[in-house]
C-alpha positions in Angstrom: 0.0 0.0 0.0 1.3 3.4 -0.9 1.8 6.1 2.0 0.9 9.4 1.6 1.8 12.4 3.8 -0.7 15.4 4.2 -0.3 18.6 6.9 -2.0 16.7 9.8 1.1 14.2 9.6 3.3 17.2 10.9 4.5 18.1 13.6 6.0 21.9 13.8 8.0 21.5 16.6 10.5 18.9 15.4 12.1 21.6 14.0 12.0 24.3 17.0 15.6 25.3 17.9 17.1 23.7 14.9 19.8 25.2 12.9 18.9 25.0 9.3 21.0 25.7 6.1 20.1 24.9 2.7 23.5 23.9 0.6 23.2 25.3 -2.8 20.9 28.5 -4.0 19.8 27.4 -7.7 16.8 26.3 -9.3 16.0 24.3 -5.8 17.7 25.8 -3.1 16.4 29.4 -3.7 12.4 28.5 -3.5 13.4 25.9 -0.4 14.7 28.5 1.3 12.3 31.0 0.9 9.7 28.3 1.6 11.0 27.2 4.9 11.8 31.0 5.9 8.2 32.4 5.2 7.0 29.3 6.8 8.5 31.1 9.8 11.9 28.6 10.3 15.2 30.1 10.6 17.3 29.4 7.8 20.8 30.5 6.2 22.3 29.7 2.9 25.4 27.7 1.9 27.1 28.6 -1.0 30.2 29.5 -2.9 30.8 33.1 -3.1 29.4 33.3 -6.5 26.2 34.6 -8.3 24.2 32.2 -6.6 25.8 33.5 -2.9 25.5 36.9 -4.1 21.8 36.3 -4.7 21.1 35.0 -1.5 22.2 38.0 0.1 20.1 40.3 -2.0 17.3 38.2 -0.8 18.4 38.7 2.9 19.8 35.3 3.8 23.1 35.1 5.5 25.4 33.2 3.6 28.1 30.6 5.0 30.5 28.7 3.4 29.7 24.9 2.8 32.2 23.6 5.0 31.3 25.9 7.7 27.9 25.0 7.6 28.4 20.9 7.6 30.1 21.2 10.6 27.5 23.3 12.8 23.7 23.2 11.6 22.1 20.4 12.9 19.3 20.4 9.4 21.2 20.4 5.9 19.1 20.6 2.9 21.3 19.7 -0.3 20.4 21.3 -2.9 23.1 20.9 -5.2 23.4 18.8 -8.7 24.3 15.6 -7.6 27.7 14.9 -9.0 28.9 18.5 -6.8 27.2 16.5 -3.8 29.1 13.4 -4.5 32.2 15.0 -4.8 31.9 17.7 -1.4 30.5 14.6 0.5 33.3 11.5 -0.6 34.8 9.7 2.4 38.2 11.3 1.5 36.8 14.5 2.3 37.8 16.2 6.4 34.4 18.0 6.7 31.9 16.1 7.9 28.1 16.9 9.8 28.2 17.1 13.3 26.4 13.9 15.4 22.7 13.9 15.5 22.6 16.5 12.3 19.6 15.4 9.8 21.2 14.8 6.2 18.1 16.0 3.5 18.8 14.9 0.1 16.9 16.2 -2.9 17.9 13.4 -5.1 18.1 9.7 -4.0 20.6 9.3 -6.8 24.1 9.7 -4.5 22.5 7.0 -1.9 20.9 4.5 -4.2 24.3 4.4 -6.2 26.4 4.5 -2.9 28.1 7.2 -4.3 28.1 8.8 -0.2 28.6 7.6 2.7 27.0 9.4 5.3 28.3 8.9 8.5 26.1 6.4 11.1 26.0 8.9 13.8 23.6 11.0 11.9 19.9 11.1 10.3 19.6 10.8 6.4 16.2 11.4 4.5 15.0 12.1 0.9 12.9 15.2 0.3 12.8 15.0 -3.6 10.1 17.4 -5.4 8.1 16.6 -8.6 8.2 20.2 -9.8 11.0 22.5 -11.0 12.3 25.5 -8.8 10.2 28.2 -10.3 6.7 26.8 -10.1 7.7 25.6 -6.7 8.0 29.3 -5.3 4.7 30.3 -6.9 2.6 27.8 -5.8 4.2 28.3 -2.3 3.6 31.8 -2.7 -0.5 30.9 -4.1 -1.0 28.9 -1.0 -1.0 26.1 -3.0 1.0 22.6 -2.6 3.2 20.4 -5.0 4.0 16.8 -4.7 7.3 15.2 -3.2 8.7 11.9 -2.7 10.0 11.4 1.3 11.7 8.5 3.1 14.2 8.2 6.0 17.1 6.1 4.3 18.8 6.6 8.5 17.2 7.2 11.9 20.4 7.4 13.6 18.6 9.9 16.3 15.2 8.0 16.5 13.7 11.4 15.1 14.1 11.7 11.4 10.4 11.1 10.6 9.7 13.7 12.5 12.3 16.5 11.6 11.6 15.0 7.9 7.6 16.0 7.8 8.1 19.6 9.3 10.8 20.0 6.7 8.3 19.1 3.8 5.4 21.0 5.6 7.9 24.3 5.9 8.7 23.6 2.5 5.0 23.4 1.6 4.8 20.4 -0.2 2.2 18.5 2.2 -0.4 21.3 0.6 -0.8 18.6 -1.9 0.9 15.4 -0.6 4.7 13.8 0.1 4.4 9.8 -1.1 6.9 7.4 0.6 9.8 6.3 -2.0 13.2 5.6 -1.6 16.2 6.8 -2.3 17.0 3.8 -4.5 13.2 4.1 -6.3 13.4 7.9 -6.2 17.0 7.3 -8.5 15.6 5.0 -11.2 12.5 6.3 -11.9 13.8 9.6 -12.2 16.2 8.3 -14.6 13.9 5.9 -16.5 11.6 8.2 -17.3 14.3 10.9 -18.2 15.9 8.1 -21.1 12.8 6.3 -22.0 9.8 9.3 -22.6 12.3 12.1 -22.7 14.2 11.3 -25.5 11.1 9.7 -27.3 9.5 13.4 -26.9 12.8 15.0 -28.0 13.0 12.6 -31.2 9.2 12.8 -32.5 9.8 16.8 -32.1 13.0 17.1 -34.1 12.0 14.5 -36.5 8.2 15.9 -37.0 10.2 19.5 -37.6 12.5 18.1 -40.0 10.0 16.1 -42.0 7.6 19.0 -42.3 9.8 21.6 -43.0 10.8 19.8 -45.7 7.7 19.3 -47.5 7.2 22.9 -47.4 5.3 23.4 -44.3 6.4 27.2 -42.3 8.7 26.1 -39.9 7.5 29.3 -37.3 4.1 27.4 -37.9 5.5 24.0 -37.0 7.1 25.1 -34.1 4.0 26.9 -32.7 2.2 23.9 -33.3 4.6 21.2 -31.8 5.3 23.1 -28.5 5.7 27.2 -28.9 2.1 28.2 -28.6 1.8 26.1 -25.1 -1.1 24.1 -26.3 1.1 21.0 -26.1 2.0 22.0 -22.6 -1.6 22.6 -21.5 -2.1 19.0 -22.7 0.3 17.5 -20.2 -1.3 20.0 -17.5 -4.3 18.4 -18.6 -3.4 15.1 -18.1 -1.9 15.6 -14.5 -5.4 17.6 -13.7 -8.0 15.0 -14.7 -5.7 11.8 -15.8 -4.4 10.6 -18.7 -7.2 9.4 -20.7 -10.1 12.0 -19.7 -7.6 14.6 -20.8 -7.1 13.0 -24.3 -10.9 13.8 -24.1 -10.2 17.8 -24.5 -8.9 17.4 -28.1 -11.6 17.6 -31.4 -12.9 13.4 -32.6 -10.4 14.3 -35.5 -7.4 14.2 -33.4 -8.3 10.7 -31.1 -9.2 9.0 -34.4 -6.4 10.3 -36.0 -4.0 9.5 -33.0 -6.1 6.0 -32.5 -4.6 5.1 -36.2 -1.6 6.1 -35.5 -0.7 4.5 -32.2 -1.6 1.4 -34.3 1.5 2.3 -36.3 3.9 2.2 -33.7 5.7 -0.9 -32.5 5.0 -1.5 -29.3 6.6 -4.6 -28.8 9.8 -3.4 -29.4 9.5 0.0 -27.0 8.6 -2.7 -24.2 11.9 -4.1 -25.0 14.0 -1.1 -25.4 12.4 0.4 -22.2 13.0 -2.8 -20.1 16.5 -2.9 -21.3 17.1 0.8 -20.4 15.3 -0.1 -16.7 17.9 -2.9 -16.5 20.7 -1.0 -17.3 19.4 2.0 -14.3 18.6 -0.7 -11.7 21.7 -2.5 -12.0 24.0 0.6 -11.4 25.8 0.3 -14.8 24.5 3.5 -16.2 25.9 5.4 -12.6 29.2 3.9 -13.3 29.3 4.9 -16.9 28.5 8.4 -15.7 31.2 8.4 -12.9 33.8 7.5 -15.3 32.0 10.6 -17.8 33.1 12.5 -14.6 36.3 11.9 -14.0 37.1 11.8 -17.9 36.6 15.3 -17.3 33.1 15.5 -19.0 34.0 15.1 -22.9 30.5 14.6 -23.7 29.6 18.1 -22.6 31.2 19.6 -25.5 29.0 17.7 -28.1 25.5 18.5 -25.9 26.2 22.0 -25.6 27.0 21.9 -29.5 23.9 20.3 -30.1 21.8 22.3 -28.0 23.6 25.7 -28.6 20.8 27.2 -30.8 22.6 27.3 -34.5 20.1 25.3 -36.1 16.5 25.5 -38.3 14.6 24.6 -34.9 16.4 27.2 -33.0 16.0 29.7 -35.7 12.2 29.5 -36.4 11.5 29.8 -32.5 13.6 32.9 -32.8 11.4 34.5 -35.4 8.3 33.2 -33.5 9.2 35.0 -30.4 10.5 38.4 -32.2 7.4 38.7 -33.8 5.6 38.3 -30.8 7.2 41.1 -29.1 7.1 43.3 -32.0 3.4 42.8 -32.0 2.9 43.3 -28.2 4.9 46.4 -28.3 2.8 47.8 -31.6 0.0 47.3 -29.3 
């Protein structure tokens, strides 16, 4: 049976007294910290003394450095990409957290790979949002909630359930609901999902551009249709709002019979197969390992992404033209 956590499950005061710093100010740590301080919890930020530091300061956190703060607050929130995390927390490394400190990860990946080793001596849990940074802060800031995955992974102190629901209530999260899921659980279907649907999405996109573009169809037209115009995006809001199949509902008879034919066409068979294989290759830790030795290769892949993705291309260029013209015509009226 699943477990779900709500507001009722939390209890405030696990939290009263306690030191806590969120590690990292990016697209997570900014809206956590705001979160937990306008939820009325005392917070500072950890950070290197870079943009990110500087912009915790403008919004009037005081900023430690990451060292400092692993060895004194007794609540660190991680919020930093995961292989910075690995690297700050490796058993070679002098700084560690203080006895009885709670350990929050935002990504089960470092624990479900062993990648860390927390020491025993202290509590480690898993508060891992299903929502990027932005749209966090506003629905905080709406009153409204977002869901999270939560576990204890170590109750060194016999209180990490407790300290880990006020976290997620500060955070605002138990609004909407926090569902029990491990580390290890929280790692691969994070990553399935990212290299089974996500490149699907990204090929049927390219490919649809490419294909129509070169029987003539406008390729700012294309673009607005495939994603630009949000309509694509409203679908997946749809689906999350009323569930998959009553949203398909939304959409004209001529595009379910159209998409009915269609999904005929595909081979299913064969995704099964190439979608187990990719789960295999998560659960099993081999796609971890090939991405530790990525690391410490010194990224070479990063080149070719950021050449892919670096905006020189027909895509790139028709969403350019899309969005110029929409600003042109906002400012004639």
């Amino acid at each position: 049976m699943a477990t779900w956590y709500h507001e009722s499950d939390a209890d405030p005061s696990a939290l009263e007294g306690r030191r806590i710093a969120v590690v990292g100010y990016g697209n997570l740590g900014r809206p956590a910290a705001l979160n937990l301080r306008d939820s009325g919890l005392e917070v500072v930020v950890a950070s290197r003394q870079d943009a990110d530091g500087r912009q915790a300061r403008e919004d009037g956190f005081e900023v430690l450095d990451i060292a400092d703060a692993l060895a004194r607050y007794d609540v660190l929130w991680f919020a930093l990409p995961d292989e910075v995390l690995t690297d700050m927390l490796a058993p070679a490394n002098s700084v560690r957290p203080a006895p009885g400190a709670l350990l929050c990860f935002s990504s089960g990946y470092p624990l479900a790979f062993d990648l860390v080793k927390p020491p025993d001596d202290v509590d480690v849990v898993l508060l891992a949002p299903r929502m990027i940074g932005a749209r966090i802060r506003a629905l905080y800031t709406q009153g409204k909630g977002f869901y999270s995955y939560v576990s204890v992974e170590q109750d060194a102190t016999g209180d990490a359930q407790r300290r880990l629901l006020a976290l997620a209530s500060g955070f605002g999260t138990l609004r909407s609901g926090a569902l029990h899921v491990s580390a290890a659980d929280e790692a691969v279907l994070d990553l399935y999902v990212e290299q089974t649907v996500g490149p699907l999405l990204g090929a049927a996109v390219l490919s649809a551009f490419e294909v129509g573009a070169a029987r003539g169809l406008p390729p700012d037209a294309l673009v607005l249709e495939l994603y630009l115009s949000g309509e694509m995006g409203a679908t997946w809001d749809a689906f999350a709002e009323r569930g998959f199949f009553p949203g398909v509902r939304l959409h004209g008879h001529s595009a379910a019979f159209g998409g009915f034919l269609r999904l005929a066409d595909v081979d299913q068979e064969a995704l099964r197969r190439r979608f187990t294989e990719t789960l295999e290759d998560i659960s099993s830790g081999a796609f971890a390992r090939r991405f530790q030795e990525e690391l410490a290769a010194g990224s070479p892949t990063k080149a070719l992404i950021d050449a892919m993705i670096a905006g020189d291309d027909p895509l790139s260029r028709a969403e350019a033209e899309v969005r110029a013209s929409g600003r042109s015509g906002a400012a004639r009226s």
